[in-house]
Structures are given as structure tokens and as C-alpha cells.
GUKOLPA-827539 format. One line per 5 residues: number of its first residue (from 0); for each residue x, y, z of N, C-alpha, C. Coordinates in pm, 1 decimal. Layout:
! residues N
NUM = X/Y/Z/X/Y/Z/X/Y/Z | ... $
//
This chain:
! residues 259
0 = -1823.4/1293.2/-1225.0/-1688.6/1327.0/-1274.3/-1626.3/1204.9/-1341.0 | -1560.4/1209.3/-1469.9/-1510.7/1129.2/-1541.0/-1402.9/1054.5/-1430.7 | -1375.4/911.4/-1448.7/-1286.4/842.2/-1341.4/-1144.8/908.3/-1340.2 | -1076.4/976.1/-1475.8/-977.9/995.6/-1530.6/-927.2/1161.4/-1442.9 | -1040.4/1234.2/-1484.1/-1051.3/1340.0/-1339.6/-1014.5/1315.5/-1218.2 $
5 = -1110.0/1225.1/-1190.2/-1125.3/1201.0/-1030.8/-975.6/1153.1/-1014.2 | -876.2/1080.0/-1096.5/-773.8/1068.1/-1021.0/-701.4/1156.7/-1052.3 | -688.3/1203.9/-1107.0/-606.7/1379.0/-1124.8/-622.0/1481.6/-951.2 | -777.3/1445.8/-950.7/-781.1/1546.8/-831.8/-720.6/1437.4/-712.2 | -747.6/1339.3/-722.7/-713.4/1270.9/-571.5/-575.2/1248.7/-584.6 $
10 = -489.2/1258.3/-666.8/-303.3/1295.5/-679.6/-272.3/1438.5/-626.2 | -367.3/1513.2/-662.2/-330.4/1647.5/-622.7/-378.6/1654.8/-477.8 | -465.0/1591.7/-422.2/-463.4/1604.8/-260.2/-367.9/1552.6/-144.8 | -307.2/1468.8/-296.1/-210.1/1392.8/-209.0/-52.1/1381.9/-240.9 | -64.7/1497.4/-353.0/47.4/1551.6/-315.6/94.5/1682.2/-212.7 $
15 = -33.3/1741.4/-233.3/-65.4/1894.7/-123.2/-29.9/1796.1/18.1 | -59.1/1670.2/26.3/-29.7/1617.2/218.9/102.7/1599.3/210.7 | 137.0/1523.7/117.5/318.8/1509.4/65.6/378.9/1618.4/76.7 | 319.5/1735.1/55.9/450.9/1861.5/71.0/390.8/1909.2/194.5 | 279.8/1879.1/279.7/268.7/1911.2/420.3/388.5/1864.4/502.5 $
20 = 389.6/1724.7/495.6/445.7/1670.0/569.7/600.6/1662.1/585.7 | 620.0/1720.6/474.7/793.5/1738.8/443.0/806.2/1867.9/433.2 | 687.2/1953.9/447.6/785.9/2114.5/533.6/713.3/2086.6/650.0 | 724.4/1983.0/737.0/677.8/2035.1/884.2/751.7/1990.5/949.6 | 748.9/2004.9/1078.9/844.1/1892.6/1173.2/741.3/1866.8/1280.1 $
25 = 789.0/1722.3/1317.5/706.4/1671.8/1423.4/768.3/1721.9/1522.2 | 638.6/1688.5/1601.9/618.7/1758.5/1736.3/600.0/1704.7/1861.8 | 524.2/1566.1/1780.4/485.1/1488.0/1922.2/491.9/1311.5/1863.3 | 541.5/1252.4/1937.9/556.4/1063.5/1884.7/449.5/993.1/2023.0 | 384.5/924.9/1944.6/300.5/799.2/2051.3/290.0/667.9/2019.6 $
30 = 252.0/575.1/2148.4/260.5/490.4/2041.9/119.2/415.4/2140.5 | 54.9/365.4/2010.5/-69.8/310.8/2017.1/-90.5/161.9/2054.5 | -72.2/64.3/1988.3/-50.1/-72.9/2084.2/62.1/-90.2/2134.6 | 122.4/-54.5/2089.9/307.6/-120.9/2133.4/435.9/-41.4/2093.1 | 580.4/-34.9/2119.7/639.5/12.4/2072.3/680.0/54.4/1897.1 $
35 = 633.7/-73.3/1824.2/674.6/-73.6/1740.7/535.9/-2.2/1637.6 | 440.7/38.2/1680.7/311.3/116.2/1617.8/270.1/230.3/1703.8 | 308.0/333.4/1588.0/351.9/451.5/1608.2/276.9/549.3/1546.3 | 239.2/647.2/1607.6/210.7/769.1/1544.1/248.4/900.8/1575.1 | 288.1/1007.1/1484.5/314.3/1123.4/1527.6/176.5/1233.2/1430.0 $
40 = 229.5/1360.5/1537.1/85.1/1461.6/1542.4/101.7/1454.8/1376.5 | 177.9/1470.1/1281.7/125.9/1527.8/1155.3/64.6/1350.3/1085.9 | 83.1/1276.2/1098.3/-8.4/1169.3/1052.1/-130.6/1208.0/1104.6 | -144.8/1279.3/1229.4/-317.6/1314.1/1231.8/-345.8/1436.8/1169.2 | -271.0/1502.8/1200.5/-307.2/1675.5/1064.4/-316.3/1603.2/914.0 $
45 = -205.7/1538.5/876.0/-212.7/1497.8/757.4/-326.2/1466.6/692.5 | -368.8/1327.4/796.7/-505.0/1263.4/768.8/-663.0/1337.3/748.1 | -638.9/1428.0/854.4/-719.9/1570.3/883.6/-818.2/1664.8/734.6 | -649.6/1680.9/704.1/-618.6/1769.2/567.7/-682.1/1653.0/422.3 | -645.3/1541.7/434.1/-683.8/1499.5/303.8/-852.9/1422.3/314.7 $
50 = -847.2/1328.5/437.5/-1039.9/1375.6/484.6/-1136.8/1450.0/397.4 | -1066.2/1613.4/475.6/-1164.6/1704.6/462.4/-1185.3/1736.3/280.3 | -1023.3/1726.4/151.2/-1033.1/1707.7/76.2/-1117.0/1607.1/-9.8 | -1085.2/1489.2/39.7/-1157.4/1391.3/-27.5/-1337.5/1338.7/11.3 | -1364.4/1420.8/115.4/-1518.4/1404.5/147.4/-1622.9/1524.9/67.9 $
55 = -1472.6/1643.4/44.4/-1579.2/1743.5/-66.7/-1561.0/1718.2/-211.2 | -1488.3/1594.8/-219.2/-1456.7/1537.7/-354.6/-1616.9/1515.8/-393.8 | -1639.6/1409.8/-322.6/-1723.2/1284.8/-303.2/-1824.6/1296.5/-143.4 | -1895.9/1406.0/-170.0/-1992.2/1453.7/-12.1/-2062.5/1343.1/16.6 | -2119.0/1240.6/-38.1/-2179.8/1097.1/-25.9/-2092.2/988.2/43.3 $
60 = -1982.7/1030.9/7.2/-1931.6/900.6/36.8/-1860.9/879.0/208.8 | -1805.0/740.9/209.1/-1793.5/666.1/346.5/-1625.7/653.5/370.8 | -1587.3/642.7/460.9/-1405.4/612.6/434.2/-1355.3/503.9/587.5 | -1229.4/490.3/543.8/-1188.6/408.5/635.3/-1041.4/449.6/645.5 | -1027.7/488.0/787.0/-883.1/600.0/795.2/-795.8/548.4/915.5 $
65 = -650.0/534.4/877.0/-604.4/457.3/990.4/-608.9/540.8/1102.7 | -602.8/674.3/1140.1/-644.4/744.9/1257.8/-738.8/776.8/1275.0 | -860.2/685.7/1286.8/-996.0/749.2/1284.0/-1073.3/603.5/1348.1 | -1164.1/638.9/1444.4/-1249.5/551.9/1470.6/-1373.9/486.3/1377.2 | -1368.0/578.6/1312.5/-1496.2/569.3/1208.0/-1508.9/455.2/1050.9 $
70 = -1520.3/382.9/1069.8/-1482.6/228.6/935.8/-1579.3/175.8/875.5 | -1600.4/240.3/784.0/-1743.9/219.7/707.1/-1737.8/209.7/598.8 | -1788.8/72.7/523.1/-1737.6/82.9/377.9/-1932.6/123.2/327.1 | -1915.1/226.6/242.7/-2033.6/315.2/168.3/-2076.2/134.6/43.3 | -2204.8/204.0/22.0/-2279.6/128.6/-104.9/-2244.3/156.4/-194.7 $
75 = -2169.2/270.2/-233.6/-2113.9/309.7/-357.1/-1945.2/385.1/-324.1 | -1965.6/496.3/-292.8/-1831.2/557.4/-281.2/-1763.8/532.1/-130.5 | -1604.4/483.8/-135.9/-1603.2/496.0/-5.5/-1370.1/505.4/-24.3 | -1359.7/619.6/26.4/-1205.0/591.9/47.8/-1186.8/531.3/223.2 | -1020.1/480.0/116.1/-921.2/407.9/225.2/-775.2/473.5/241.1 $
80 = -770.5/521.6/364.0/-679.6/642.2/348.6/-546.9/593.1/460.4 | -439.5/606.3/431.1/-280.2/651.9/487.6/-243.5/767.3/496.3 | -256.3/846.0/589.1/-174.1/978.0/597.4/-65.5/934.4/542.1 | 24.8/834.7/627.5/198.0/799.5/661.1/198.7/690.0/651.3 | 229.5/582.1/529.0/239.3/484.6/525.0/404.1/473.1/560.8 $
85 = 431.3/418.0/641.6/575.4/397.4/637.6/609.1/460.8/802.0 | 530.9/491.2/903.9/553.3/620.9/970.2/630.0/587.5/1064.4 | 714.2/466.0/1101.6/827.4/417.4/1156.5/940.8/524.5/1096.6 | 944.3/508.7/924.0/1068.2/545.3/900.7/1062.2/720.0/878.9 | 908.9/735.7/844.5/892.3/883.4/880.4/978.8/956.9/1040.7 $
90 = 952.6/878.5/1128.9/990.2/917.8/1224.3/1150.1/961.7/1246.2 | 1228.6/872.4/1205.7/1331.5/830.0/1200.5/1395.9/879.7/1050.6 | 1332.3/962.3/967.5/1409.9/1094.4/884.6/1436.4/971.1/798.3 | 1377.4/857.0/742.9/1403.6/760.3/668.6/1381.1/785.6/568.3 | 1310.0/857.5/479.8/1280.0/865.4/343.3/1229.2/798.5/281.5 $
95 = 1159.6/697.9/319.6/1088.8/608.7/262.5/957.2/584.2/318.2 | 827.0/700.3/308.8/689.2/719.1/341.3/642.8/736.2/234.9 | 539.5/761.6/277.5/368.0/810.5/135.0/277.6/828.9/221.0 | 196.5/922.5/116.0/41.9/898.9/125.1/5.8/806.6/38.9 | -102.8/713.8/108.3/-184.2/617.3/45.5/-297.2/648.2/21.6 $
100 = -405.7/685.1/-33.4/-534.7/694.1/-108.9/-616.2/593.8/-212.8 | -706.9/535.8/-133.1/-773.8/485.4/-221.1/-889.7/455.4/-245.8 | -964.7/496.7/-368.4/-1112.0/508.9/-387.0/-1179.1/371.6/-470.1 | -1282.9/290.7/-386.7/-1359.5/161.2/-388.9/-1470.9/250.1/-450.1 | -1519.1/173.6/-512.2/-1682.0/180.0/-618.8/-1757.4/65.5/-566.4 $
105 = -1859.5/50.7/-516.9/-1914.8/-48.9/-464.1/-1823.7/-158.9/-404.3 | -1743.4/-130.4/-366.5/-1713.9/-223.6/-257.3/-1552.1/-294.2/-326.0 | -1512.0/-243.8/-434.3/-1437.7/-298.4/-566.4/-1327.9/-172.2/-567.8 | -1219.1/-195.1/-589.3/-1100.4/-74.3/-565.3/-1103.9/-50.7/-730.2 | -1163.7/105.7/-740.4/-1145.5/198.2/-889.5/-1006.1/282.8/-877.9 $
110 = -1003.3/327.5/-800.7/-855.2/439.7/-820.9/-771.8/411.5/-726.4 | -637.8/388.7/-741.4/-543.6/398.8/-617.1/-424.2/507.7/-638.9 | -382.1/592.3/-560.2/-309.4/681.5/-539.8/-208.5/670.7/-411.1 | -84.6/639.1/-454.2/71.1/647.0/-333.1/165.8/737.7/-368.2 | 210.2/796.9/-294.8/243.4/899.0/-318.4/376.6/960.0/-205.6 $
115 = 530.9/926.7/-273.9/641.8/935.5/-194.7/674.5/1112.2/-213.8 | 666.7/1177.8/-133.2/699.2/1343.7/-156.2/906.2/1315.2/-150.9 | 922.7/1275.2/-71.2/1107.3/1250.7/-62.5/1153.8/1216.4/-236.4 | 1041.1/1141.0/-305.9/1133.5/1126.8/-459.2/1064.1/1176.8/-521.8 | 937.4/1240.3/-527.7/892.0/1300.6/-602.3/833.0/1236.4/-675.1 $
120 = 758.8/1069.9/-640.4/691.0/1019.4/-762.6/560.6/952.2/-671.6 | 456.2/987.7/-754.9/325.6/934.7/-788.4/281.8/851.9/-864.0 | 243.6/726.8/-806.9/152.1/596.8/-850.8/27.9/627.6/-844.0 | -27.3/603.0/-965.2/-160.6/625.0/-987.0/-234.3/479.5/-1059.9 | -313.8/430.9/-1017.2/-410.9/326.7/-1105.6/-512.1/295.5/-1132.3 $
125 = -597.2/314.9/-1196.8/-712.4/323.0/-1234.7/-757.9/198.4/-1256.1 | -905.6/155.9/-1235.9/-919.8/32.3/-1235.5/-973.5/-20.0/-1453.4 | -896.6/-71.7/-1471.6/-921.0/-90.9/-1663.7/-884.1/38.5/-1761.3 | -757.7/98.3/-1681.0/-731.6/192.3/-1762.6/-569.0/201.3/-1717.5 | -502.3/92.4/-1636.9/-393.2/85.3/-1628.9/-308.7/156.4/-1517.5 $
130 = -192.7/141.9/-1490.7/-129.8/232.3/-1360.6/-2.8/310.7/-1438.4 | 44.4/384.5/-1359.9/109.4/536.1/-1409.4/184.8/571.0/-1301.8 | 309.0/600.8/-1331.6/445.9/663.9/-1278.8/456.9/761.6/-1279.2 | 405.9/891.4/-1209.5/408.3/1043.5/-1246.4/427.5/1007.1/-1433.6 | 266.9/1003.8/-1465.7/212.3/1052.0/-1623.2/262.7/898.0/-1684.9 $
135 = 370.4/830.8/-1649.5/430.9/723.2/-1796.1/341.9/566.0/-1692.1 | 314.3/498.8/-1790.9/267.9/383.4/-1768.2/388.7/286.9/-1729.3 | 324.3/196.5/-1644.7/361.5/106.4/-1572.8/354.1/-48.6/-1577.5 | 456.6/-142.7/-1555.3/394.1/-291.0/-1551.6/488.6/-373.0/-1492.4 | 441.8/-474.3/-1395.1/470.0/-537.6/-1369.5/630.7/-629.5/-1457.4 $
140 = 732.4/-672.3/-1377.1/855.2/-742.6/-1439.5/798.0/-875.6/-1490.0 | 888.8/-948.0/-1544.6/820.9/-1070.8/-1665.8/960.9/-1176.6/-1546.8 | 1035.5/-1106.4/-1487.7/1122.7/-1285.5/-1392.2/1071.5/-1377.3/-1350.2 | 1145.5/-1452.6/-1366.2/1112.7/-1644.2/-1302.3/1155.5/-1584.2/-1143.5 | 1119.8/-1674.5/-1066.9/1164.7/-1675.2/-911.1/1309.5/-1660.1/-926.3 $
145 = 1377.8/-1759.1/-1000.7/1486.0/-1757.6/-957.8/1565.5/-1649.5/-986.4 | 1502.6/-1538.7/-1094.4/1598.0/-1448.6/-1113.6/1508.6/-1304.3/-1041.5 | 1438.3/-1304.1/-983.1/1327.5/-1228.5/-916.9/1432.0/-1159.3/-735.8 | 1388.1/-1025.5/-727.4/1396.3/-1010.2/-594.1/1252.4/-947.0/-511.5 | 1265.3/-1076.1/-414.5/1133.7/-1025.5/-346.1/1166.3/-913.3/-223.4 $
150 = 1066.8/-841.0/-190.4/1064.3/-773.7/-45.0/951.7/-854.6/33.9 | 996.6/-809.0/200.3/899.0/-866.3/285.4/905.5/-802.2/379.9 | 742.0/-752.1/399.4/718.2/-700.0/509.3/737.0/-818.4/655.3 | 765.3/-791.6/736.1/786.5/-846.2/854.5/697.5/-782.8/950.6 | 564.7/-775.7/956.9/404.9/-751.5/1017.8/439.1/-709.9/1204.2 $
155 = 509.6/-603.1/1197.5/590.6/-564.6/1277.1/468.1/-583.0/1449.9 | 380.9/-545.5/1395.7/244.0/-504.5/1501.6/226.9/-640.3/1548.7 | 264.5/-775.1/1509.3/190.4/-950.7/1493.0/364.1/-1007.9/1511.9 | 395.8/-961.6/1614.6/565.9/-1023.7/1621.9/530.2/-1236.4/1660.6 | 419.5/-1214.5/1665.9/386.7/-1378.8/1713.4/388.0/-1447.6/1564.6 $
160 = 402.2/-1361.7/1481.4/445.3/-1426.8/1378.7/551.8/-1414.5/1322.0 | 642.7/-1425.8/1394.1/792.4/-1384.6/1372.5/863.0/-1538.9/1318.8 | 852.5/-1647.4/1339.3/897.7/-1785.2/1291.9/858.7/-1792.6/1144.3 | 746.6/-1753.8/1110.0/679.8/-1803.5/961.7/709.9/-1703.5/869.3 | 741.2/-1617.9/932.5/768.6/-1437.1/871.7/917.2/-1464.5/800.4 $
165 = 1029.8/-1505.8/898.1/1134.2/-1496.1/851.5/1185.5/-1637.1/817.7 | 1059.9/-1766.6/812.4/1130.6/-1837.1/741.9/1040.7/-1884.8/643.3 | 958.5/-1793.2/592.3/910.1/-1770.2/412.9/1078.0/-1681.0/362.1 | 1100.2/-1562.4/466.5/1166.5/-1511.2/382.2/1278.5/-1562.9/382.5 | 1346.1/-1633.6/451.3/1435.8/-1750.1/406.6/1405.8/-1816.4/288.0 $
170 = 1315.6/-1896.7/254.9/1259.1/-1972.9/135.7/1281.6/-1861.3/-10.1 | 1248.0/-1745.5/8.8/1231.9/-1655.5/-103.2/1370.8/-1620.2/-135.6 | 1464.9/-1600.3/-59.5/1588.8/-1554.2/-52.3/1690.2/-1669.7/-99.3 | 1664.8/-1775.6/-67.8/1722.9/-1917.7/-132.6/1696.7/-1913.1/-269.9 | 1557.9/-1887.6/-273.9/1489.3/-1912.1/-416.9/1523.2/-1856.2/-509.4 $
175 = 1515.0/-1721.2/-438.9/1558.1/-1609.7/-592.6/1662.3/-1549.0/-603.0 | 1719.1/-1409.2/-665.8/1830.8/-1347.3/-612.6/1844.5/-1283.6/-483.9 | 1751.5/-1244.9/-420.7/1756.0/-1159.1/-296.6/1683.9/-1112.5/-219.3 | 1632.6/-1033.9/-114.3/1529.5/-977.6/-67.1/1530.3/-863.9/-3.3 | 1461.6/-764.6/-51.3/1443.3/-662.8/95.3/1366.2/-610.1/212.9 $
180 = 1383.4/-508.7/263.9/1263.0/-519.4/343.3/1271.5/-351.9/365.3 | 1151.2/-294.2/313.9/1128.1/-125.2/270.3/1067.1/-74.4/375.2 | 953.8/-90.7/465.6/896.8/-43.3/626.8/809.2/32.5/521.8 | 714.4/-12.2/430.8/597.5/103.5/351.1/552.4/-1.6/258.7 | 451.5/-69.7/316.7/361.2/-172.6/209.6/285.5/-127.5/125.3 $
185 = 254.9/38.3/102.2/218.7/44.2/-14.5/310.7/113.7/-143.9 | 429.8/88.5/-24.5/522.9/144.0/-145.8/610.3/-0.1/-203.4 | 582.8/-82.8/-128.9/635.0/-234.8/-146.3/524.3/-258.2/-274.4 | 384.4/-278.9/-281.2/310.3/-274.8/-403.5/352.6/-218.9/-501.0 | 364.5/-76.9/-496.2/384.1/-4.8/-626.1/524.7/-67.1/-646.8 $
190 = 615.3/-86.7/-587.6/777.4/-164.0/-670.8/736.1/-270.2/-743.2 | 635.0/-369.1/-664.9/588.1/-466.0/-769.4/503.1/-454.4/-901.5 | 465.0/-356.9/-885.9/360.0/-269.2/-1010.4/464.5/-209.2/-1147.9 | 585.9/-124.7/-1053.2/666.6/-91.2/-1196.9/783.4/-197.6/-1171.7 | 785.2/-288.6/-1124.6/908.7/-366.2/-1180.9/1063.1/-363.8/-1101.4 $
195 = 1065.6/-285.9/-992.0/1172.8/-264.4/-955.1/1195.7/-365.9/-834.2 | 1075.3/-469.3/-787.0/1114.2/-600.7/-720.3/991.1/-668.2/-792.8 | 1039.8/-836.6/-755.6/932.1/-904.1/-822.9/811.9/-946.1/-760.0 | 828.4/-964.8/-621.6/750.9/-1086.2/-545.7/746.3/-988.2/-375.9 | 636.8/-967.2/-363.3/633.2/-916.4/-240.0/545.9/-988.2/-134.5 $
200 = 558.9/-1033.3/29.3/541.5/-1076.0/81.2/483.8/-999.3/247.0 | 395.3/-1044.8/308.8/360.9/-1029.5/414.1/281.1/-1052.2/508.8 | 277.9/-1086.1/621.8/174.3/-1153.6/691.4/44.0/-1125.1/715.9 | 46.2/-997.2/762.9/-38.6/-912.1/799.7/-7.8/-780.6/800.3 | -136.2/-727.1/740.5/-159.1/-581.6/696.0/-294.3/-511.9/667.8 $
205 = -283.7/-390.4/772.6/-410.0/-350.4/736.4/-488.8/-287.8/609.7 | -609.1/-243.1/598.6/-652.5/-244.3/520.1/-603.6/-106.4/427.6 | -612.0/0.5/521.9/-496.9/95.1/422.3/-336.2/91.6/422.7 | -275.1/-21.0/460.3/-184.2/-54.1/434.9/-146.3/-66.6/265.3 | -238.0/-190.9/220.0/-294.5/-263.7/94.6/-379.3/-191.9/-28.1 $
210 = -438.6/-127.6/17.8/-576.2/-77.1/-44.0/-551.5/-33.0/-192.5 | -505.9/71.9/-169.3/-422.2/169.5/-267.5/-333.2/74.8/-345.7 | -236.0/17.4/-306.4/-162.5/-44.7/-374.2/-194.2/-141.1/-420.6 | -303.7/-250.6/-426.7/-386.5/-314.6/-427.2/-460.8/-330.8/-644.4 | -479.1/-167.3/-589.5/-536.3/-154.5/-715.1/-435.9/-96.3/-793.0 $
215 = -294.5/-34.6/-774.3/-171.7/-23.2/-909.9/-123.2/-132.4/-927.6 | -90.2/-221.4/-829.9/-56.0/-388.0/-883.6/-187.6/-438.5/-960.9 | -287.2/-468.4/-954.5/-357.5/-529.6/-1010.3/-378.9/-452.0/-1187.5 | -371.8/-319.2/-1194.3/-394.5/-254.6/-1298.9/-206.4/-233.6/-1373.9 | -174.2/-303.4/-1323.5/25.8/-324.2/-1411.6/15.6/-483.3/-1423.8 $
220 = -59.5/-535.0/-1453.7/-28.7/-710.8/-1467.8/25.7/-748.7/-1360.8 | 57.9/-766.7/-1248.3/51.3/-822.9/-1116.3/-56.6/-885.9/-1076.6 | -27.8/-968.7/-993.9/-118.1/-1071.4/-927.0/-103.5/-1043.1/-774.1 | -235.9/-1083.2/-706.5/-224.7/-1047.1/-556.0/-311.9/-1138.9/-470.9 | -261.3/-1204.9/-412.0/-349.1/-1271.2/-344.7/-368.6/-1250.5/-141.8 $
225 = -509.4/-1241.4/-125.5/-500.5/-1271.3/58.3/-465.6/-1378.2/127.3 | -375.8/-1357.9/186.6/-364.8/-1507.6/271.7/-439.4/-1579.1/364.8 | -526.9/-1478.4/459.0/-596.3/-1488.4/558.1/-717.8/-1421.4/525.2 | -786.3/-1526.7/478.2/-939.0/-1426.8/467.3/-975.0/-1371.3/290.6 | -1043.4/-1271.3/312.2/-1031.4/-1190.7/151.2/-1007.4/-1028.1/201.9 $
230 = -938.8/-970.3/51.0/-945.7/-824.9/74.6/-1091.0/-759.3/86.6 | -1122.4/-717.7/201.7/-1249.9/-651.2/265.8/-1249.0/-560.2/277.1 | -1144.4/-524.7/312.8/-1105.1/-337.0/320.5/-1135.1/-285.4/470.4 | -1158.9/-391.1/579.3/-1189.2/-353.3/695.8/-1103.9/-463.0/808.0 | -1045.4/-577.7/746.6/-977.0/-658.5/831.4/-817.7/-672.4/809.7 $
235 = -775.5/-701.8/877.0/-593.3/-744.4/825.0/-593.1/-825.8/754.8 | -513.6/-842.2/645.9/-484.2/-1011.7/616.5/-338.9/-995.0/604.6 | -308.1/-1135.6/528.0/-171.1/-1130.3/458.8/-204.5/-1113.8/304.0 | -73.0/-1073.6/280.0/-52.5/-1090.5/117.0/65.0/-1118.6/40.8 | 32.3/-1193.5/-38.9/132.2/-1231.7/-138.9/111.0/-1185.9/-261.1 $
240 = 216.7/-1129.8/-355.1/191.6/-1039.3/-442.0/315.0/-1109.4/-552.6 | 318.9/-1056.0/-746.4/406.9/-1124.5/-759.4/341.7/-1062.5/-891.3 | 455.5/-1060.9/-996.2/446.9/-1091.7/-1149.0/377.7/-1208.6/-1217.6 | 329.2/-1193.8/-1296.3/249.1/-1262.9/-1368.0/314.5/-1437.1/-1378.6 | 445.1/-1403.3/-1410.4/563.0/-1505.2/-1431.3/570.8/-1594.0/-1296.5 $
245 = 580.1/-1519.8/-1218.3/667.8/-1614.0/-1118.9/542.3/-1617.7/-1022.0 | 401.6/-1575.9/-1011.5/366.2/-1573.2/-883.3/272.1/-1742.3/-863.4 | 232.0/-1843.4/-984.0/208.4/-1927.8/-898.2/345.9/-2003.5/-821.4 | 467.3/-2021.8/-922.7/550.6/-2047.3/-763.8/617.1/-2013.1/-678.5 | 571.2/-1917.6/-694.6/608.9/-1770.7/-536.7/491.8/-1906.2/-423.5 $
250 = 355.7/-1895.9/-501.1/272.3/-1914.8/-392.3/271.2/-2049.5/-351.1 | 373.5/-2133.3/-446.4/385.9/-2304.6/-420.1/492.1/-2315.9/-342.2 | 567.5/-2212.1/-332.3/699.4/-2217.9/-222.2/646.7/-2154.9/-32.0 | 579.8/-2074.7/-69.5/506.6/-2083.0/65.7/400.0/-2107.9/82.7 | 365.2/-2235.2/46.4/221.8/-2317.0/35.1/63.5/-2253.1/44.8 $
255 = 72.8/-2150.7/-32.3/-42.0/-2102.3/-60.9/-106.6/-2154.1/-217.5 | -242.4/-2150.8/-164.6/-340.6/-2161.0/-309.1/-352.8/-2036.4/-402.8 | -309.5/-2055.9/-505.9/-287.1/-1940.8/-585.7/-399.3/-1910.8/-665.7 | -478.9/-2004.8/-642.4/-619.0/-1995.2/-716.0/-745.3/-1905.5/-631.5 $
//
């Protein structure tokens, strides 16, 4: 299937979970390491539902699903999947979730798909064919730091990194005009992808946290770098993310190698 297809169909699976999840109501809340990591029953139906879609996409291929024991990156095809990216604020009637989807080609992120059902818009990015705003193309903002607003995740699951967390984002907030903080890192990517913040930040994040968004920042002129490690698609890292403009001294203000 032409790549251009394939993300047509993997938007449409993930918008079919997007309108699952916003005519249903939860039923049941748990929480898996700690208070602050959370899941409710339709992040596992959700996940369930787009699975079973995206394995008859692609019957070969391997995936890696945040409710799933199973983490296998394939030799060739393999998705990285979010039912509920955001599923704190899912819980809490916040309006600010997605589905995350994203399809690796040997080991290399080709398509990424996020997907907010509450606004009705779809990020799509293809790997050398650019990223897309429900149909209109996308790119990264052209600000200096100082006129830049970053967001920052605060790696809610890793509170032992609570000192370095909030005093990068001190540093960023001095630096530039402002900062926020959204509870949906792959919806924190795609803002940096179309422009609506400049510089995004975070300690740690898993791999379908990133994945998806990963590849619409990189395909809108954005820059992305791991902090801890490399993107593997199977470990946490951090990331620092940023416009073309401002991101080596995004990464000289919190002493990262930008190279």
C-alpha cells in the first residue's frame, strides 16, 4: 500500500477510537504504579479496538502498546500505540487527550498519527512528505528563545525528578515569554510541529508517549533531541524539542548537546 494510503487508513482508525471514547463513559479508574498513573476501562477497549485495526492493516507486523505486555519492535513493520494520551485529564473531563499512533519501517518512524476527538483535529506526518493539520500542511515557528513559549511536561510517574524538572522550567520561563504545561506529550509535539508553542520540554517519557509525535515534529522542520539514551521506541527517555531557530539555545540553556 502506497505510504500516502496507509496514513489515510491509520487517521481513520483513529479517529473511529476518538469518537469511541467521547460517546462512552467510564466505568472503572486504576491506578498502576502510583497515584498519579492511571488508567481507565476505555483506554483498554480503546487500545483493544485500534490493535485489532491496525494488525489487519499490516498482519506481519509487531507493536508496542501502553496497555499491553507484549513490546516488540518487528524487522520491518511495527506500531507504537496510545489509546489515551493525556488520560489524567481524560479522567477528569479535561479535554485535552488523543489517540497516538505510530507506524516505524525498520526500526525508523514513517507515519505518525495524534488525534484530539474534543477539537476535532488530526496530525498526520509522513516521513519526507511532510506533516498535516486535518488535510493543510504544517511547520514548525521561526522564534528566538526569547520571544518563544515553551511547554513542559513535568514526568509526573519520575517525581524524583521534580528539582531539575521545575528548575529547567524556571530557566525557560526567564528565558522566553512563557510556559505551559498541557498533561498530553503527544499533543505537546504536535503544538511544536504547527507552531502554536516553540520549545517543548521533558524528562521522561515513554515510548508511545513520543513516538507519534516524534515523527510530525521532525516532518514540520522541528528538531528533537533524547536526553537520556536514544529514541528506541522501547525505553523512556527525556526530550527536548524546539524550532529550528531557537533549539540549539533551548539546548545550551539546559546544558544539553544539541549535536
Amino acid at each position: 500500500m502506497e505510504v500516502k494510503q496507509l496514513a489515510k487508513e491509520i487517521e481513520t482508525i483513529a479517529r473511529r477510537a476518538g469518537e469511541f471514547i467521547t460517546q462512552n463513559k467510564i466505568t472503572n479508574i486504576s491506578e498502576k504504579t502510583q497515584a498519579s498513573d492511571i488508567v481507565t476501562d476505555l483506554d483498554v477497549k480503546a487500545q483493544e479496538m485500534i490493535l485489532k485495526a491496525c494488525l489487519e492493516l499490516l498482519p506481519q507486523s509487531e507493536y508496542v502498546a501502553e496497555e499491553d505486555t507484549h513490546k516488540t519492535i518487528g524487522e520491518e513493520y511495527t506500531w507504537v500505540i496510545d489509546p489515551i494520551d493525556g488520560t489524567t485529564n481524560f479522567a477528569y473531563d479535561f479535554h485535552h487527550s488523543c489517540i497516538s499512533i505510530a507506524l516505524l519501517y525498520k526500526k525508523k518512524g514513517l507515519i505518525g498519527v495524534v488525534y484530539n476527538p474534543f477539537l476535532n483535529e488530526c496530525f498526520v506526518g509522513i516521513e519526507n512528505e511532510g506533516s498535516y493539520l486535518n488535510g493543510k500542511r504544517i511547520h514548525a515557528s521561526q522564534n528566538d528563545l526569547k520571544h518563544a513559549i515553551s511547554v513542559v511536561g513535568t514526568a509526573p510517574y519520575y517525581k524524583e525528578y521534580a528539582d531539575v524538572v521545575f528548575d529547567n522550567m524556571k530557566k525557560l520561563f526567564l528565558a522566553g515569554r512563557d510556559v505551559r504545561r498541557t498533561g498530553s506529550a503527544a499533543l505537546d509535539c504536535c503544538y511544536v510541529a504547527c507552531g502554536r508553542v516553540d520549545v517543548y520540554y521533558e524528562e521522561r517519557l515513554s515510548p508511545w508517549d513520543y513516538a507519534a509525535g516524534l515523527i510530525i515534529m521532525k516532518n514540520a522542520q522541528a528538531c528533537a533531541k533524547a536526553l537520556h539514551g536514544e529514541f528506541d521506541y522501547l525505553n523512556p527517555v527525556g526530550i527536548i524539542a524546539a524550532n529550528e531557530t531557537c533549539f540549539e539555545e533551548v539546548c545550551a540553556l539546559l546544558g544539553v548537546n544539541h549535536e
